[in-house]
MITIZA-960573 format. One record per residue (C-alpha): residue number from 1; residue in three letters; x, y negated, z negated. Coordinates in steps of 0.1 Angstrom, whole numbers, plus 2048, in hexadecimal, padded with zeros to 3 digits. Layout:
residues N
<site i="NUM" aa="ala" xx="X" yy="Y" zz="Z"/>
...
end
This chain:
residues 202
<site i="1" aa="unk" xx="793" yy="75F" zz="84A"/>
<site i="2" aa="unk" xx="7A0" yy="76E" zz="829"/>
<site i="3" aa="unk" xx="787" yy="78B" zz="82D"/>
<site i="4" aa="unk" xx="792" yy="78F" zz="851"/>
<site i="5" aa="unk" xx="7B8" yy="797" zz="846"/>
<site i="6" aa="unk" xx="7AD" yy="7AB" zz="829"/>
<site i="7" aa="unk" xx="79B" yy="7C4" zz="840"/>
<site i="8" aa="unk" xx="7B6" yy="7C1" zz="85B"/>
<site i="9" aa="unk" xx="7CD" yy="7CA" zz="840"/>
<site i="10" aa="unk" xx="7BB" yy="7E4" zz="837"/>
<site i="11" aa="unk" xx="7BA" yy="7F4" zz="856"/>
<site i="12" aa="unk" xx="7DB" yy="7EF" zz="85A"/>
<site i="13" aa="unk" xx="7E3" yy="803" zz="83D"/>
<site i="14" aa="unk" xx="7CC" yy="81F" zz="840"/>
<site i="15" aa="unk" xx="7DC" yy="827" zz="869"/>
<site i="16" aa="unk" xx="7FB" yy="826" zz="85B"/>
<site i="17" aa="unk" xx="7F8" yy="83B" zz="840"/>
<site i="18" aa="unk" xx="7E7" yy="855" zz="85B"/>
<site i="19" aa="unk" xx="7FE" yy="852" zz="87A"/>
<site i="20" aa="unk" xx="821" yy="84D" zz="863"/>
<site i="21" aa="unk" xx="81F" yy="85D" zz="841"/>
<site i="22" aa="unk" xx="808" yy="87A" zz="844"/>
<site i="23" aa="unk" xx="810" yy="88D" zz="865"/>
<site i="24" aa="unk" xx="837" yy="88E" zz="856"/>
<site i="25" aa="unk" xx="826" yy="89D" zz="835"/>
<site i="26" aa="unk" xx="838" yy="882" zz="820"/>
<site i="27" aa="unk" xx="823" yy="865" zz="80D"/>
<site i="28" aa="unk" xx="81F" yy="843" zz="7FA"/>
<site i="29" aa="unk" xx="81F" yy="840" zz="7D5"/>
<site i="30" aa="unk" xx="805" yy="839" zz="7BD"/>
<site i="31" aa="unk" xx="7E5" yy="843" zz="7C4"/>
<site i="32" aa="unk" xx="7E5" yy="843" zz="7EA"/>
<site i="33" aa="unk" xx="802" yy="861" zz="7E3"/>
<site i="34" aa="unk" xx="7ED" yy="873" zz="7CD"/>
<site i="35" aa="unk" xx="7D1" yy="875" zz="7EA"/>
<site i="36" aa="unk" xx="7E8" yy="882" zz="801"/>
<site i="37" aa="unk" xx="7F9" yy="89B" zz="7EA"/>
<site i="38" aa="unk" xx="7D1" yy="8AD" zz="7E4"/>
<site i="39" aa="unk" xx="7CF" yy="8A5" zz="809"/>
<site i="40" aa="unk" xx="7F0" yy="8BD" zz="80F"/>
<site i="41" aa="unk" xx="7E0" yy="8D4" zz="7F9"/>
<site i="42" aa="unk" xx="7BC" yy="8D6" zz="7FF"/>
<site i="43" aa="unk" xx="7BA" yy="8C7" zz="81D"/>
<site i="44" aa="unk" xx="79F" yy="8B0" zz="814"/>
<site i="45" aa="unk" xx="793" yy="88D" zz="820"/>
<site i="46" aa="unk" xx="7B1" yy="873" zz="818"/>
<site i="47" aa="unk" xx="78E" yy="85A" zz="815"/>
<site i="48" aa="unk" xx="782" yy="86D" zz="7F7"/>
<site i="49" aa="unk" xx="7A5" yy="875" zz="7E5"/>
<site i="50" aa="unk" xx="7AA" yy="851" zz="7E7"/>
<site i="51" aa="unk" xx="788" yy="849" zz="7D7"/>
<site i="52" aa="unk" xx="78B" yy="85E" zz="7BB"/>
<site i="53" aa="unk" xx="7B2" yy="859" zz="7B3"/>
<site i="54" aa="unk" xx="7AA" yy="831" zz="7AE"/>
<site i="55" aa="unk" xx="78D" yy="835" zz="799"/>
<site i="56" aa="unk" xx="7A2" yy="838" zz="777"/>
<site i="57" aa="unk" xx="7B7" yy="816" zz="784"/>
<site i="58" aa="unk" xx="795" yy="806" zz="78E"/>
<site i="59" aa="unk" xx="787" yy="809" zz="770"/>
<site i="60" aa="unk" xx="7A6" yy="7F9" zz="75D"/>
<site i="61" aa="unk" xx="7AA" yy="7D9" zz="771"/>
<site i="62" aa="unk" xx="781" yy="7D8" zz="76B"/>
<site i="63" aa="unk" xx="788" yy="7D2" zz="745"/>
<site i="64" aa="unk" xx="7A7" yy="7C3" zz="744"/>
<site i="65" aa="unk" xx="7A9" yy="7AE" zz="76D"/>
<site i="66" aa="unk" xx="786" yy="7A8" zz="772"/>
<site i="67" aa="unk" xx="792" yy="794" zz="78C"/>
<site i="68" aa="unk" xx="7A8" yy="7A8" zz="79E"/>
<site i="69" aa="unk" xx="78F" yy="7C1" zz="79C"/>
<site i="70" aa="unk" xx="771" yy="7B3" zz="7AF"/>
<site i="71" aa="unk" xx="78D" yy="7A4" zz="7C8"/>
<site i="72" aa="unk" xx="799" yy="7C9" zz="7D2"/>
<site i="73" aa="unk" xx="781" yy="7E2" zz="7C9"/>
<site i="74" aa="unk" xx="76F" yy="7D9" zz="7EE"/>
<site i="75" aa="unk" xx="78F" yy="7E1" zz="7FD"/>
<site i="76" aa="unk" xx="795" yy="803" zz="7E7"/>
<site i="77" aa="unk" xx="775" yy="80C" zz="7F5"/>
<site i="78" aa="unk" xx="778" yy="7FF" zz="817"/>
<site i="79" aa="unk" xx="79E" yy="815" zz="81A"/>
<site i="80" aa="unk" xx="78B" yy="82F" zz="80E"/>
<site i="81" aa="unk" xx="774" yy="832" zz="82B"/>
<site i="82" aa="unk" xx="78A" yy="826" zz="847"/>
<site i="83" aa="unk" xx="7A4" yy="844" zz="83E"/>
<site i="84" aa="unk" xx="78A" yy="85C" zz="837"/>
<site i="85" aa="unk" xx="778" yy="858" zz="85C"/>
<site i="86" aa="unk" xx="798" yy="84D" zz="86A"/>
<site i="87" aa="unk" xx="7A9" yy="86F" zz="85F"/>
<site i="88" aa="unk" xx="7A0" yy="88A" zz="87B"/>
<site i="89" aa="unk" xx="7A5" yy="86F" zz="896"/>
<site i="90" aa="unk" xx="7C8" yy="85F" zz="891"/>
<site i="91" aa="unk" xx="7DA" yy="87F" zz="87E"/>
<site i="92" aa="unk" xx="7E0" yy="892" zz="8A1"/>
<site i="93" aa="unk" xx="7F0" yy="877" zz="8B1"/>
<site i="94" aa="unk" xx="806" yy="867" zz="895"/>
<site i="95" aa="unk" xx="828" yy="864" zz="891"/>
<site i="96" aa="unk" xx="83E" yy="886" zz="88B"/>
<site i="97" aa="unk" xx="861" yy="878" zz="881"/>
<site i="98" aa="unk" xx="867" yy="873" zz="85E"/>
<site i="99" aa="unk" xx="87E" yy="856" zz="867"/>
<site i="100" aa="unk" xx="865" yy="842" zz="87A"/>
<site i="101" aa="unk" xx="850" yy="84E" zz="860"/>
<site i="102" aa="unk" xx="85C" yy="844" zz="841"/>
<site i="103" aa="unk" xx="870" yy="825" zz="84C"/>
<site i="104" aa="unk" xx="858" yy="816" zz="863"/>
<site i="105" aa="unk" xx="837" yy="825" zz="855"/>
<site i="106" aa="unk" xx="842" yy="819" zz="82F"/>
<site i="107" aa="unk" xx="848" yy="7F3" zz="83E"/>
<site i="108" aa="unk" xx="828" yy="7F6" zz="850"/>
<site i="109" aa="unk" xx="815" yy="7FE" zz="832"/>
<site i="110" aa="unk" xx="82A" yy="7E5" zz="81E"/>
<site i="111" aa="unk" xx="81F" yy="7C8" zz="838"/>
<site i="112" aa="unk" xx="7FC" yy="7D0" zz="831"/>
<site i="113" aa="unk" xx="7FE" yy="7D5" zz="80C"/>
<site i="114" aa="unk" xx="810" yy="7B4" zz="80C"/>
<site i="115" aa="unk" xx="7F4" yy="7A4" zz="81E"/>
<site i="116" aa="unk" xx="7D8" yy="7B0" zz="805"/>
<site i="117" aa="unk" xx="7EB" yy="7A2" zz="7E9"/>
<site i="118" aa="unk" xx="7F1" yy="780" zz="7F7"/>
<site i="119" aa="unk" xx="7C9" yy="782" zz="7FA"/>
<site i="120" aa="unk" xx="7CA" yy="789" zz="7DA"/>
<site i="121" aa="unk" xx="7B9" yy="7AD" zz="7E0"/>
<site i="122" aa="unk" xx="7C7" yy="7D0" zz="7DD"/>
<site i="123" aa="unk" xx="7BC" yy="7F4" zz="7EE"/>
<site i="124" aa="unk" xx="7C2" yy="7FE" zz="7C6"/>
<site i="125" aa="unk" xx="7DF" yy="81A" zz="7BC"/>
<site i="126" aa="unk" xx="805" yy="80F" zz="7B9"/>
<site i="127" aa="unk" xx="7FF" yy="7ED" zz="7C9"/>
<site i="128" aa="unk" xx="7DF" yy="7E4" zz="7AE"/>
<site i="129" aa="unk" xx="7F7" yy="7F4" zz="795"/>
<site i="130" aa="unk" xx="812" yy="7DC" zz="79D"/>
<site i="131" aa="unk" xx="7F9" yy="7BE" zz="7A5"/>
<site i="132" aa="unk" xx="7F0" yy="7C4" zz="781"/>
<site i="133" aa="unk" xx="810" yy="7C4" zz="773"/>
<site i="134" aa="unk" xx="81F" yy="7A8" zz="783"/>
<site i="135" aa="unk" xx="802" yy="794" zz="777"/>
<site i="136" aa="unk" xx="804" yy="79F" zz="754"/>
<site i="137" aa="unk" xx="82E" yy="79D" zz="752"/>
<site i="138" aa="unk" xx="83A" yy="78B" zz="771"/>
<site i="139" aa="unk" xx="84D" yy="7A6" zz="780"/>
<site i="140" aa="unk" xx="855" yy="7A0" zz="7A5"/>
<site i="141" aa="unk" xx="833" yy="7AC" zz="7BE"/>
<site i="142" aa="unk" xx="848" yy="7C6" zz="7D0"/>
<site i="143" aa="unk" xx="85E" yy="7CF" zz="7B6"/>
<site i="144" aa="unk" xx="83F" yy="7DD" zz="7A1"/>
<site i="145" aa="unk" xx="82B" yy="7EB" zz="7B9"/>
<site i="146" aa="unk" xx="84F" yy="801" zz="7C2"/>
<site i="147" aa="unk" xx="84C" yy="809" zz="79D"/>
<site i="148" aa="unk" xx="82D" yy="812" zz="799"/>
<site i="149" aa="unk" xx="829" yy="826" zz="7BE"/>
<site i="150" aa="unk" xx="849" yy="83D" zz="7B2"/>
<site i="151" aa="unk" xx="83C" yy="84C" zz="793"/>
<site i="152" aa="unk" xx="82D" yy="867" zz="7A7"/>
<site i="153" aa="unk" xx="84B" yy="879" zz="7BA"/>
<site i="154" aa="unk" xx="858" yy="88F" zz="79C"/>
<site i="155" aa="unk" xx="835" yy="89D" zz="7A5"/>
<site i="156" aa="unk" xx="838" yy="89C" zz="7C8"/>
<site i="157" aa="unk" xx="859" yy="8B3" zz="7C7"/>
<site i="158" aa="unk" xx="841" yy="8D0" zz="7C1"/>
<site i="159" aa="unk" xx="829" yy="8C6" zz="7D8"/>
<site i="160" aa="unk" xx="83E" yy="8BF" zz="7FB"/>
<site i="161" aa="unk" xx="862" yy="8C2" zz="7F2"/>
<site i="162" aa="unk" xx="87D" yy="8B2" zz="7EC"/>
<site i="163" aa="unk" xx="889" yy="8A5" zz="80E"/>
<site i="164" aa="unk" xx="863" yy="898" zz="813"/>
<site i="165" aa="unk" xx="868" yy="88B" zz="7F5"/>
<site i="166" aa="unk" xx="885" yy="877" zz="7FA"/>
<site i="167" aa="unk" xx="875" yy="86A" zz="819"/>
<site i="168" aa="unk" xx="856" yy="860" zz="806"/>
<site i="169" aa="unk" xx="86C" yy="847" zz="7EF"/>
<site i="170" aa="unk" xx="87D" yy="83D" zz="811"/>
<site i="171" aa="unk" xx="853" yy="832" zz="818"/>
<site i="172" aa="unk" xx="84E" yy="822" zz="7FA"/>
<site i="173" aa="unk" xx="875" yy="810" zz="7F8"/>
<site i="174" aa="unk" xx="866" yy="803" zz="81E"/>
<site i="175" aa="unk" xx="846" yy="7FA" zz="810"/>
<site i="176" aa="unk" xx="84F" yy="7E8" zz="7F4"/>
<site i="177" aa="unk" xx="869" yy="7D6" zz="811"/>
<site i="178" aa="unk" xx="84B" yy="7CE" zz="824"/>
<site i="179" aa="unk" xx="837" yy="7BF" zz="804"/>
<site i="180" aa="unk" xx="858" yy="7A9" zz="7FF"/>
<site i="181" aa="unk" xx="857" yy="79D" zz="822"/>
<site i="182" aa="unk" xx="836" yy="793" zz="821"/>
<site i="183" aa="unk" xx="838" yy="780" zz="800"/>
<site i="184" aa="unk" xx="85B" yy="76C" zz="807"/>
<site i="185" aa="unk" xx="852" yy="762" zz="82F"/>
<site i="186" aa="unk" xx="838" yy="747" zz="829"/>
<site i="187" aa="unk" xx="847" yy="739" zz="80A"/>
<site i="188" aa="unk" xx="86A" yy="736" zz="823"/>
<site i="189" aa="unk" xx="854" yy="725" zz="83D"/>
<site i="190" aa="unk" xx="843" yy="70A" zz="824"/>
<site i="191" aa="unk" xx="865" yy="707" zz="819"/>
<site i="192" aa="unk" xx="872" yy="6FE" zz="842"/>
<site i="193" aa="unk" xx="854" yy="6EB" zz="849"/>
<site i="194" aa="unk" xx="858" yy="6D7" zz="82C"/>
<site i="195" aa="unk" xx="87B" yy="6CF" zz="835"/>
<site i="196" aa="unk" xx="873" yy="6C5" zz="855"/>
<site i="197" aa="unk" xx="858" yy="6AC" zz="84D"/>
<site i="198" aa="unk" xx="86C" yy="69A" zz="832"/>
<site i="199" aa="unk" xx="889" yy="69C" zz="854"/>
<site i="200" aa="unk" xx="870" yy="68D" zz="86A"/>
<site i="201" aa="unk" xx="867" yy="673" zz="855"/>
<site i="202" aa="unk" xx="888" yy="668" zz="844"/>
end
């Protein structure tokens, strides 16, 4: 079952990612922005950009997270391929309003990013980033993968603009919102149910 809401997750992800972020020309952080930014450019496959951009990151959590790493490199390589065959069929009918875009897209993405990393997994950039630095120092899941995702916008200012820009931190704000959700809701319903046995039995 784990495996099954990994690749949902991951599919997850990878639509929204293609019907929210990229037909408004703004983006996600880390990695996964970096992609989209050479996609903007040069339009090349989002598949490959992502490949290549989470090599560097792979290769660290291989010597340092050995564990982490064989947990999410499948799923770096299985984003990879669903966004890179995905591409030509979802960009033409996705999303163009950078509201719905960045708002609902970013929560989207957040949801499924959330997901992976209560499997323990990652698709790799900002969220294996974070993933590695809340291990390492504790930091909150969502709080470090917003940290880590936002170190590229100074670059993207020269690359889609500011207002794109703007809407692109909007995203990852959203996403890291969704990552919150996801990590908070079942610890609130252990909490209820536990209240409610310890009711029914008192």
């Amino acid at each position: 079952m784990r495996y099954v809401f990994i690749f949902l997750a991951i599919l997850s992800f990878g639509v929204g990612n293609l019907l929210f972020a990229v037909p408004n020309n703004i983006m996600n952080g880390g990695a996964t922005g970096l992609s989209l930014m050479t996609y903007y450019i040069f339009n090349t496959n989002i598949g490959f950009n992502l490949f290549l951009f989470n090599l560097p990151l792979f290769i660290l959590a291989f010597i340092f997270y050995r564990s982490l790493f064989y947990k999410s490199v499948v799923s770096m390589i299985a984003l990879a391929l669903v966004v890179g065959s995905l591409q030509d069929f979802l960009i033409p009918f996705g999303i163009h309003n950078i509201w719905i875009g960045s708002i609902v897209g970013g929560f989207w993405m957040g949801l499924s990013v959330g997901v992976l990393a209560k499997c323990n997994a990652s698709v790799g950039g900002g969220s294996l980033l974070g993933k590695m630095i809340n291990q390492r120092y504790g930091y909150s899941l969502s709080k470090s993968i917003f940290y880590s995702d936002s170190v590229v916008y100074p670059l993207s200012l020269f690359v889609i603009g500011g207002r794109e820009t703007l809407f692109s931190l909007i995203l990852t704000a959203s996403s890291a919102f969704g990552v919150y959700v996801i990590s908070v809701l079942p610890q609130k319903f252990t909490k209820e149910k536990h209240q409610a046995f310890i009711e029914d039995n008192v």
